[in-house]
C-alpha positions as a printed Julia matrix, in Angstrom:
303×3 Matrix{Float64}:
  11.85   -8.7   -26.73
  12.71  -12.34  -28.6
  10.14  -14.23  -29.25
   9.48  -16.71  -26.53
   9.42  -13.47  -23.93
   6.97  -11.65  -26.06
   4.5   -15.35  -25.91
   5.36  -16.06  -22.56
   4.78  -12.41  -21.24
   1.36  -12.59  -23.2
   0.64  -15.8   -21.21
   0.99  -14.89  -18.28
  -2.1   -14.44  -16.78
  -3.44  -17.85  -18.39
   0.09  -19.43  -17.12
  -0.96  -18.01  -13.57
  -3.9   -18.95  -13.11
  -3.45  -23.02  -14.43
  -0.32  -23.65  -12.71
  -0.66  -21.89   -9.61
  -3.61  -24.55   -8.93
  -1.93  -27.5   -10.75
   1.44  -26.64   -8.42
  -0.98  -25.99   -5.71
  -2.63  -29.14   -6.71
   0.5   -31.42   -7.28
   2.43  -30.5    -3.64
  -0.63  -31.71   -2.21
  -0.17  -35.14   -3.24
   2.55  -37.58   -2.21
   1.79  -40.24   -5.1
   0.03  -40.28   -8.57
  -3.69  -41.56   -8.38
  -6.76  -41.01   -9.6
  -7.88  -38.55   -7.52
  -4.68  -36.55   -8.54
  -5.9   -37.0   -12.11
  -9.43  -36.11  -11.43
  -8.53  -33.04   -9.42
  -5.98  -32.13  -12.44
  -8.97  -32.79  -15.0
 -11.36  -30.26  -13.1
  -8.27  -27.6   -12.62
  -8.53  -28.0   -16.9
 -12.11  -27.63  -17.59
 -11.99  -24.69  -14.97
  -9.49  -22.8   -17.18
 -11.57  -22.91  -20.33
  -9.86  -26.07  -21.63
 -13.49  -28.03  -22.57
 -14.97  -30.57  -20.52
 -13.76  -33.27  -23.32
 -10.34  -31.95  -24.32
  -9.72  -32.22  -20.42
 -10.64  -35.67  -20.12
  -8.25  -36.19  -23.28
  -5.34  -34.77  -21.41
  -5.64  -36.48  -18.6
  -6.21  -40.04  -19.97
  -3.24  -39.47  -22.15
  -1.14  -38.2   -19.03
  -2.56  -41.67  -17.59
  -1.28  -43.64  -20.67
   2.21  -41.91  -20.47
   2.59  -41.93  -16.93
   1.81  -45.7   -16.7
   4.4   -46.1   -19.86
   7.31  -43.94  -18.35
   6.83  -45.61  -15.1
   6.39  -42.1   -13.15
   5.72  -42.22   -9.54
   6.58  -38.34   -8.59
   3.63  -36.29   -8.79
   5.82  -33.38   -9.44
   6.64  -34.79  -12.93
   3.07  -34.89  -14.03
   4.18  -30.69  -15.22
   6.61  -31.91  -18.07
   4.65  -34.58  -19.66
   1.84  -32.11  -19.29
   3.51  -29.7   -21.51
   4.31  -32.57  -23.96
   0.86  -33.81  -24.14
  -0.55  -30.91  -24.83
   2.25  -29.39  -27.64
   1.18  -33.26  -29.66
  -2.63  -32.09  -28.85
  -1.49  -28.82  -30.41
   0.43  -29.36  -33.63
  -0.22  -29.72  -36.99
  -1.58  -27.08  -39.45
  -0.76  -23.9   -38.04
   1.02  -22.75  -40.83
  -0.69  -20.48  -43.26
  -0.99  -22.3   -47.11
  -0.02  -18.99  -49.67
   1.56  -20.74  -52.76
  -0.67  -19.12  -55.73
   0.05  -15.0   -56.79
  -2.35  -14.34  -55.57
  -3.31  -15.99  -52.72
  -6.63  -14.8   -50.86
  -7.21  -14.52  -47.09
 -10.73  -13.93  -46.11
 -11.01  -13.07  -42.53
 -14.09  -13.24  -40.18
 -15.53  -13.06  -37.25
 -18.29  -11.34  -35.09
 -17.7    -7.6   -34.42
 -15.7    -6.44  -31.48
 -12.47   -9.03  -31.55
 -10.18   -7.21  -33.16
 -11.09   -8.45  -37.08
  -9.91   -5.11  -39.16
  -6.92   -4.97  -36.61
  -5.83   -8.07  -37.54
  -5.71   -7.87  -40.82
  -3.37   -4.63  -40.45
  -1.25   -6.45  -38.19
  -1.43   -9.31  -41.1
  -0.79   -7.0   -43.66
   2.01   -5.07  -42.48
   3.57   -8.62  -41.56
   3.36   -9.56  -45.14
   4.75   -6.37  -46.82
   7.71   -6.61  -44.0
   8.25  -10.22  -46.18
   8.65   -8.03  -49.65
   4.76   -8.94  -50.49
   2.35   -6.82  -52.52
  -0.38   -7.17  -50.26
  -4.43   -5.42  -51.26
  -6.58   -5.21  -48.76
 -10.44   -5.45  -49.4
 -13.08   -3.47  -47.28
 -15.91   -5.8   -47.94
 -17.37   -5.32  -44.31
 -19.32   -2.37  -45.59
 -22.1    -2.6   -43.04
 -19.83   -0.33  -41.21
 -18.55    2.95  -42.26
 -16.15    3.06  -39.59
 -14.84   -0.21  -40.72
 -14.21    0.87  -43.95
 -12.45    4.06  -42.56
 -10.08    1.93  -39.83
  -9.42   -0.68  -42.55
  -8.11    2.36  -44.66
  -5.48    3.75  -41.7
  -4.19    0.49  -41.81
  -3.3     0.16  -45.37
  -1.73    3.42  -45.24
   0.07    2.13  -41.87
   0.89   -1.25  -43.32
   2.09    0.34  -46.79
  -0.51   -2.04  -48.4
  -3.01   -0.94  -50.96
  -6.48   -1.12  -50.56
 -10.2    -1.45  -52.46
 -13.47   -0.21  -51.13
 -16.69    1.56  -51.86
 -19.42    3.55  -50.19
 -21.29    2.28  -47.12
 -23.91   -0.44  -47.28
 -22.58   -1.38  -51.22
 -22.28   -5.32  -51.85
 -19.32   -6.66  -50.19
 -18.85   -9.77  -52.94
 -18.42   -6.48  -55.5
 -15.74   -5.33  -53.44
 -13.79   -8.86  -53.45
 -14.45   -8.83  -56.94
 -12.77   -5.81  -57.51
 -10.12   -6.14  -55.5
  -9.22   -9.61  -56.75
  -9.43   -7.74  -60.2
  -6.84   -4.71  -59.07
  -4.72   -7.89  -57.77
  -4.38   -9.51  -60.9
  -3.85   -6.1   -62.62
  -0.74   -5.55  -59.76
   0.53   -8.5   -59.85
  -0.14   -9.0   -55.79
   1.33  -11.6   -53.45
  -2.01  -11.52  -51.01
  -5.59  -10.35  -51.08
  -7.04  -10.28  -47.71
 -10.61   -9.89  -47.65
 -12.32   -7.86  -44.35
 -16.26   -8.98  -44.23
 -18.88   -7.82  -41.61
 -19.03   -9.26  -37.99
 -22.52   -8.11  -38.09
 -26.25   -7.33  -40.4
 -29.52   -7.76  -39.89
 -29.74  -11.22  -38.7
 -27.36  -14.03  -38.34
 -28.61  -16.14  -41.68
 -28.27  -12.31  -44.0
 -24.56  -12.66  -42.56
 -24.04  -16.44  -43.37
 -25.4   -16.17  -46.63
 -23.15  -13.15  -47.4
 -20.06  -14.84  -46.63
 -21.13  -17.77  -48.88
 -21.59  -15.03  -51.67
 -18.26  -13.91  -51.0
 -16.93  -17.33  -51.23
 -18.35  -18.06  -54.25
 -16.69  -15.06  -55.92
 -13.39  -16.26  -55.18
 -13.78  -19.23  -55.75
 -15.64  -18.41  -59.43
 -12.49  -15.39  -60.39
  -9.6   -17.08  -58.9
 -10.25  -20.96  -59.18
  -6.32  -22.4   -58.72
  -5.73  -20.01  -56.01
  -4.52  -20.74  -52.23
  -7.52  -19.92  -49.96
  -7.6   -19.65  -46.29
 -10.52  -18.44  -43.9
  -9.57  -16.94  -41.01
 -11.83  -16.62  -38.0
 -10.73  -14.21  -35.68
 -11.79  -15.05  -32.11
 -11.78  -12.95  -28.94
  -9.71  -15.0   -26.12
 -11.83  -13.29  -23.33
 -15.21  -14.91  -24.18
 -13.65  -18.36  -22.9
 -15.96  -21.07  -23.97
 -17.89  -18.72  -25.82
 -15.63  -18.42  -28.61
 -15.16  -21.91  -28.85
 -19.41  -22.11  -29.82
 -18.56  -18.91  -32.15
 -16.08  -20.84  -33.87
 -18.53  -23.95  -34.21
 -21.11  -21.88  -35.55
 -18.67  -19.93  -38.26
 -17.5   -23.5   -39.25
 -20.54  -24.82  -39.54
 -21.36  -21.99  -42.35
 -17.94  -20.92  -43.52
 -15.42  -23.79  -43.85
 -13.16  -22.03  -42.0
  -9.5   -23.07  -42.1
  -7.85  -21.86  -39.04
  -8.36  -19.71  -35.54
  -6.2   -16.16  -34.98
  -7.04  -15.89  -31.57
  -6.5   -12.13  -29.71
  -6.58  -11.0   -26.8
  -4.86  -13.08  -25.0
  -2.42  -10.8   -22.72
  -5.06   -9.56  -21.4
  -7.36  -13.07  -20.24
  -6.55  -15.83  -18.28
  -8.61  -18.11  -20.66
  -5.7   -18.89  -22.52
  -7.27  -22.48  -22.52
  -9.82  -22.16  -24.89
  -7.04  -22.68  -27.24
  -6.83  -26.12  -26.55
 -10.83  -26.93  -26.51
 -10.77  -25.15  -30.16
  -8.18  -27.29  -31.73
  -9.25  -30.86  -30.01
 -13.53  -30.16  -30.03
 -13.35  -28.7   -33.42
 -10.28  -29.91  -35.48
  -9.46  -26.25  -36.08
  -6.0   -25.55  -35.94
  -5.1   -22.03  -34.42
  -2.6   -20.05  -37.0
  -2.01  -17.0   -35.06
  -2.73  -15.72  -31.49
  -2.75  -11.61  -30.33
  -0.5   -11.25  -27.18
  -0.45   -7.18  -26.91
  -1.45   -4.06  -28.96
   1.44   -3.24  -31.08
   1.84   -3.9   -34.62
   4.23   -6.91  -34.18
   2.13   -8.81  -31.41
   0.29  -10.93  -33.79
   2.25  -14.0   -33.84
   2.38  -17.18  -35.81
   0.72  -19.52  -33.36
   3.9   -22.57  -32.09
   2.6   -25.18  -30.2
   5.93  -25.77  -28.3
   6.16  -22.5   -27.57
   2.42  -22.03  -26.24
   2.76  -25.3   -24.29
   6.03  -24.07  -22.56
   4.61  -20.59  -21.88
   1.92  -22.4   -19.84
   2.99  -25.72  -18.52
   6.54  -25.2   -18.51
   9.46  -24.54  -16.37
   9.97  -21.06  -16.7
């Protein structure tokens, strides 16, 4: 399956359930208005879109349907798809210059974090990377034990310790067995969960500070993983984890098997958050590098 099948197919159900009521929406008017755009605006924030990033789409669609000089309601899909692709690009792609570069990944427990860094990994040693994995969300021995299956899957190494040990001396040491390897990428696992929300902020900022203290010059991105089916909640998740974390960009997962598909769209415009990746099905090749043409086609397009 090429690569616009495999998004497209993953789509589906979001692509179903926002254009069946913006076609549904569209044949019932004869001539563009503002009750067309204020139908088309609550269509939006009913598909997870955001009550803001809705009312951005639609007074851009306003602005280019007024420029264009469009009269046919119909046409409203294809400058919908444009709109939102613009809304949609720009920093997607992952920054991984330095040897090594570090990727610390986080998120709440339950979205798919430790999967997603297999998926990540193998991805990575399919480029020719040495890639060591590091099993710093030690809260959880059966975190530690999945993260393990997926080195071994991924053909990536990996450093952890015992249950309950300090993650930050796990990043430590595998930064440390990094340098000693001469590795590509270090990506980090940390806990989605512990005692109480501030214990897990503060341990992420511990982490951070470890990096940043043993590899100063190196590329750094934080990825927060994000479970598609939550809708609107994982756009406060994300506002929360950026608030505490500086995080750098979204992998969102789960999205073959939602119709939320939207929340993509309130993540990048109400937080300034690009999304680098999104999860479209289970297998180890359905994490993809998030396009924004692609996504916008999958949804709003023709096909």
């Amino acid at each position: 399956m090429g690569f616009f099948s495999k998004i497209g197919e993953g789509l589906k159900k979001t692509r179903d359930s926002i254009m069946n009521s913006v076609n549904s929406m569209l044949h019932s008017f004869t001539r563009i208005d503002e009750d067309l755009f204020e139908e088309l605006e609550e269509i939006l924030i009913m598909s997870d879109v955001g009550a803001s990033t809705s009312a951005h789409i639609c007074d851009a669609l306003r602005a280019r349907v007024k420029q264009d000089g469009v009269t046919d309601p119909t046409a409203i899909r294809g400058l919908l798809a444009d709109i939102v692709a613009d809304m949609l690009r720009g920093g997607q792609e992952l920054t991984l210059r330095t040897k090594p570069s570090v990727i610390l990944v986080i998120g709440v427990n339950g979205v798919g974090k430790t999967t997603t860094i297999g998926k990540l990994a193998s991805r990575f040693v399919g480029e020719g990377k040495k890639v060591v994995l590091a099993a710093a969300d030690t809260f959880r021995a059966a975190a530690i034990e999945q993260l393990d299956i997926w080195a071994k899957r991924a053909g990536a190494d990996i450093v952890k310790h015992g249950q309950d040990s300090d993650p930050a001396a796990v990043v430590f040491d595998a930064i440390a067995a990094a340098k000693a390897r001469q590795a590509d990428v270090v990506i980090c696992d940390t806990a989605g969960r512990l005692h109480n929300k501030k214990n897990l902020m503060s341990e992420l900022e511990k982490i951070g500070r470890v990096i940043d203290r043993e590899l100063p010059e190196a590329d750094k991105e934080v990825l927060l993983v994000l479970d598609a089916t939550t809708g609107q909640n994982a756009v406060n998740q994300a506002r929360e984890f950026k608030n505490a974390a500086g995080i750098t960009g979204i992998v969102l997962t789960k999205l073959d098997g939602t119709a939320r598909g939207g929340v993509v769209l309130a993540i990048r415009e109400d937080l300034q958050v690009p999304v680098k990746f999104i999860g479209v099905g289970e297998g180890i090749d359905d994490l993809q590098p998030f396009d924004p043409d692609e996504f916008s086609k999958s949804i709003f397009g023709d096909n």
